[in-house]
N, C-alpha and C positions, 0 to 999 in steps of 0.2 A: 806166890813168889817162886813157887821152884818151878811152878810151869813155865815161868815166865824166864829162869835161869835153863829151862831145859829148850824153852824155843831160840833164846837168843843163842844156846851152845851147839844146836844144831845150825843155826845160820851163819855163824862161823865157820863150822865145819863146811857149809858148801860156796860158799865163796873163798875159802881157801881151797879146794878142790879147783875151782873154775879157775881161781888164778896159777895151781900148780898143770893144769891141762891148757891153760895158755901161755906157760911157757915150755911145754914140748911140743906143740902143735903150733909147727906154721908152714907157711905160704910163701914163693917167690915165684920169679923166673928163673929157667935148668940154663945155666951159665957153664961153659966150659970151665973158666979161668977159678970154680970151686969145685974142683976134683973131685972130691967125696961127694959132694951131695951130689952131682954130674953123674958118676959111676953107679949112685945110691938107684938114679931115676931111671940109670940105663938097666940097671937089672931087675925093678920092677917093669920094665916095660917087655923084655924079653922074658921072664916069670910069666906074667899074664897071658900072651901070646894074642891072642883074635881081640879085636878091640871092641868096645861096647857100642860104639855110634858107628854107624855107615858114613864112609866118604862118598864122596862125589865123583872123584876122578882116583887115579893110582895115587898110590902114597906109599912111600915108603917109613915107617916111624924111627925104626937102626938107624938110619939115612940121614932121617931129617934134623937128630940129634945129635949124630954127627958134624954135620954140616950147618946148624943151626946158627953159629956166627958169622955164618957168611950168605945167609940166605936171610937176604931181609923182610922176606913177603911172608915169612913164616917165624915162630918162637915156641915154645913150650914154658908149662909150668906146672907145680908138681906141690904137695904137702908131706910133708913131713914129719911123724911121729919119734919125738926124740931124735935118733939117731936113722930110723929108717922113713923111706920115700913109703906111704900109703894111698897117694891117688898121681894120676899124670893124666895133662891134656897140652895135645900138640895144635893149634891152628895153622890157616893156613889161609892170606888173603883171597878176593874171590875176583876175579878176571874184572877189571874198568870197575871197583864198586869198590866203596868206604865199609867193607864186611869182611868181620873172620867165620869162617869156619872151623868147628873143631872138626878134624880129622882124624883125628886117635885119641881114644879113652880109656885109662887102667886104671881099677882100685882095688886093692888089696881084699882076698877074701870076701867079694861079693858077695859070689852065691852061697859062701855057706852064712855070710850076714842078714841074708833074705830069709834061707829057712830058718834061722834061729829066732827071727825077731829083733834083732840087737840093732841099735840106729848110729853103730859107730860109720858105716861107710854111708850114710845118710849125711853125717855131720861133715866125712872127710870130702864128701863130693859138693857139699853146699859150701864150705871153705873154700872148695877149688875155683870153683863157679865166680864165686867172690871175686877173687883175684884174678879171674879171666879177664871179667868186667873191668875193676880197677885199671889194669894192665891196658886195656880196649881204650879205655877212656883216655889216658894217658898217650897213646898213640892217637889219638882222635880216629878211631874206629867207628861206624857211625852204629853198627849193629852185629851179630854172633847169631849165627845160624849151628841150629847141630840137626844131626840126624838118628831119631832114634827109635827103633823097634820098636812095635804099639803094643806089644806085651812085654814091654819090659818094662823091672821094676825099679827104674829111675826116673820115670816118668814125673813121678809124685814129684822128687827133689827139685828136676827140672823146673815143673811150674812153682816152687815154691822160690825159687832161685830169680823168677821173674821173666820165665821163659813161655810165652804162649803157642798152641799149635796154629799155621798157619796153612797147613798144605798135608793132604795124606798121598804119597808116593806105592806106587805097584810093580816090582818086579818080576818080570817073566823072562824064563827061560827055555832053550830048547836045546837037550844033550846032544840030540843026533837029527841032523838036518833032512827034510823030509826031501826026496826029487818028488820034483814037479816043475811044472814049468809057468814062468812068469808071464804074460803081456806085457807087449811093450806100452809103458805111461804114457798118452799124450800128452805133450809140452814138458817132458823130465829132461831137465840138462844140468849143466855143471853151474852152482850156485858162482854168481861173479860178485864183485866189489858194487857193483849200483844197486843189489841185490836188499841192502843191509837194512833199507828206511823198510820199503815193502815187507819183508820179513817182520820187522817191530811191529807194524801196524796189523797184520795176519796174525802177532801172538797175542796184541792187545782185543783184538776181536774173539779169539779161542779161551781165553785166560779170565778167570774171577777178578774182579777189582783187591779182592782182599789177598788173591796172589801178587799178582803184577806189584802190590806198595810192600808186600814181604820182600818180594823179589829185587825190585829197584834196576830191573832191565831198562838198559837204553838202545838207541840202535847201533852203538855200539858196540855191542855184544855179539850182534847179529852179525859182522864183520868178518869176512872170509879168515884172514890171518890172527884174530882175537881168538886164543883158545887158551883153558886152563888143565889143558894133559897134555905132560911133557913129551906126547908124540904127536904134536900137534903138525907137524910135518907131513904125517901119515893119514891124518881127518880129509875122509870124502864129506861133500858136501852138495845134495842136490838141491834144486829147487822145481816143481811144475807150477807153469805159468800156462792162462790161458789170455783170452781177448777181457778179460776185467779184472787180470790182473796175476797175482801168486795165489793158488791156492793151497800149498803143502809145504812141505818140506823132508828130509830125508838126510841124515849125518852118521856118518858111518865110522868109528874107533875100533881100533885095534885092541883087542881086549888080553887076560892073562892068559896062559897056559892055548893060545893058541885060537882062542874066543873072538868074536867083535860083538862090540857092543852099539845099537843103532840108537838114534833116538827120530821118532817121527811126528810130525805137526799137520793135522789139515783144517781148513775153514771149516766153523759149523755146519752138518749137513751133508757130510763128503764121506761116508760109511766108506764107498765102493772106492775112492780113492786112497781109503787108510788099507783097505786089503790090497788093493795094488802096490801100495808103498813095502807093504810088508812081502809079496813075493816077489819082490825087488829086491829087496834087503836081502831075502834067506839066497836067491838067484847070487848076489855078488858075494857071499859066505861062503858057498860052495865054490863058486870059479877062483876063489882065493886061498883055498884048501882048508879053510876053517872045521874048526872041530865041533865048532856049537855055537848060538846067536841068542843072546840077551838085551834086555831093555829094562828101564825105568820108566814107569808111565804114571801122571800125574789124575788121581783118582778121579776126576774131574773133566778128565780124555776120555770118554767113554767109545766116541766113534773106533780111535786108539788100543784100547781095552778091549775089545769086542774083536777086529781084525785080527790081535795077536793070538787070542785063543780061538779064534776060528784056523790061523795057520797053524795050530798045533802048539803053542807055549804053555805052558804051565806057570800059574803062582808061586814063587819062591821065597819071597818076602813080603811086608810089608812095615814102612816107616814114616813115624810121625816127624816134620818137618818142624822144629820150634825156634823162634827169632825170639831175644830179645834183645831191644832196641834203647840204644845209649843216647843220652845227650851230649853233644860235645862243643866243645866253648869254643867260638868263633875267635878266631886271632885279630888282635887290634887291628888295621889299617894303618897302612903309611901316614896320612892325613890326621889321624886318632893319636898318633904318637907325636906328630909334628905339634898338633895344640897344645897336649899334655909336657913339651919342651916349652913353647912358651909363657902355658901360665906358671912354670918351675921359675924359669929367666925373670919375671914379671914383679917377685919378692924379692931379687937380689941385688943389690948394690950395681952402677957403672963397670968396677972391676970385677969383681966376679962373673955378670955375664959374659964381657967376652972370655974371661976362661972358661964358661962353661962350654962357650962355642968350642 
């Protein structure tokens, strides 16, 4: 009997625990129009400083939380420990495609949560995650890409969160631009607008099946004026084409502090055209007074991978790409609503249907 009063008074005690930790922990979207929790998420996110996931393109996080109610392609959302913000994640839709990406990640006292052992920023990041989703779905987001460092220890959360890796990414960089002198590319010219089907069919031939359905590229994406960095004005864009067709490509962005950052594509089998491409790149870095030239190369570019560190780049990262993918509920039909009016009208009286008209 008293084990029995000692089990049932311990299982009060944790379920009254669980419900007094579920009501100071929760989850929304970072609204201006709630000042305090607004200011609460702003100054965890300037606390934190370097965010835990890699964007894709520039991002500003001060910016985008500022400007969050008016930028509808982007939202944040944040958890809350009583009175203070303990995680934040900013998305950011992705160019012609039904996906967020997160863009910016901060949780409170990570790393010293790691050395300790302690699974509170485990619980505030799988909360957060939560609400990403919920949020995703609710906007009929189709999928949430993040990008995240392959030794980092949020990996775990991530996939327990319903996140699979889809894609491992390589960044190279070079501080100081090497002289040397480039060859001229046979068939390199300024990528045009008829450009866009050939390009998709060139990354559908270079690319994993189980990229390309991560990915959800169309060929409109491939489109000269389709860009998702807000200097999209300033994107060179080559293509080399020969007599069967486009074999490469070559995209040139204006990077930070003075950087450009390239990204390059060529048909399976094209080694000697990925080095070309590449003393192309560092050629138009230099005539542009650039400071240094980086990339992101998708592990699976190897011809890619191979050119850049043959031109002198160095490994500077690497990150694990994770999607996970939403269902989202198809919206009735004109037609689907029109039947469901008249089997309503169908049960009602002479006078009432035509009020109901």
């Amino acid at each position: 009997m008293s084990q029995y009063l000692h089990s049932h008074s311990r299982l009060l005690l944790v379920n009254t625990a669980a419900k007094a930790m579920s009501h100071v922990v929760n989850s929304a979207e970072v609204k201006r129009q709630d000042t305090l929790r607004f200011l609460q998420a702003l100054r965890l996110q300037r606390k934190m400083g370097a965010s835990l996931v890699t964007a894709d393109s520039p991002w500003s996080p001060t910016l985008d939380l500022l400007l969050g109610t008016v930028l509808p392609e982007s939202c944040a959302v944040a958890v809350w420990e009583r009175r203070r913000a303990v995680a934040l994640a900013q998305m950011a839709r992705q160019s012609g495609r039904e996906q967020w990406e997160i863009m910016h990640l901060a949780i409170a006292g990570v790393e010293a949560h790691a050395h300790s052992g302690t699974d509170s920023a485990h619980a505030w990041l799988l909360r957060l995650l939560d609400e990403v989703c919920r949020l995703a779905g609710a906007r009929r987001i189709s999928g949430i890409i993040a990008r995240v460092p392959d030794e980092s220890c949020l990996l775990a959360s991530f996939h327990q969160a319903g996140f699979t890796a889809t894609l491992e990414e390589v960044t190279y960089a070079q501080a100081s631009l090497l002289v040397a002198t480039a060859a001229d590319v046979l068939g390199l010219r300024k990528q045009e607008k008829r450009d866009a089907w050939p390009l998709h069919q060139l990354y559908l031939q270079s690319t994993p099946q189980i990229v390309q359905m991560s990915e959800g590229r169309t060929a409109r994406d491939w489109q000269v004026k389709r860009s998702s960095s807000r200097f999209s004005f300033q994107v060179k864009r080559w293509v080399v084409e020969d007599r069967e067709g486009l074999t490469g490509w070559l995209s040139e962005y204006p990077g930070r502090r003075g950087t450009m950052r390239v990204q390059i594509g060529v048909a399976p089998g094209n080694a000697k055209l990925a080095q070309d491409l590449v003393a192309t790149a560092q050629k138009h870095a230099r005539e542009s007074g650039n400071t240094g030239i980086w990339s992101r190369v998708p592990a699976h570019a190897t011809d890619v991978r191979q050119a850049l560190e043959d031109g002198g780049f160095v490994e500077t990262d690497r990150d694990m790409v994770l999607k996970r993918s939403l269902a989202v509920r198809v919206r009735a039909s004109a037609p689907d609503r029109e039947a469901k009016r008249r089997m309503a009208r169908s049960g009602l009286t002479a006078t009432q249907s035509r009020a109901w008209r």
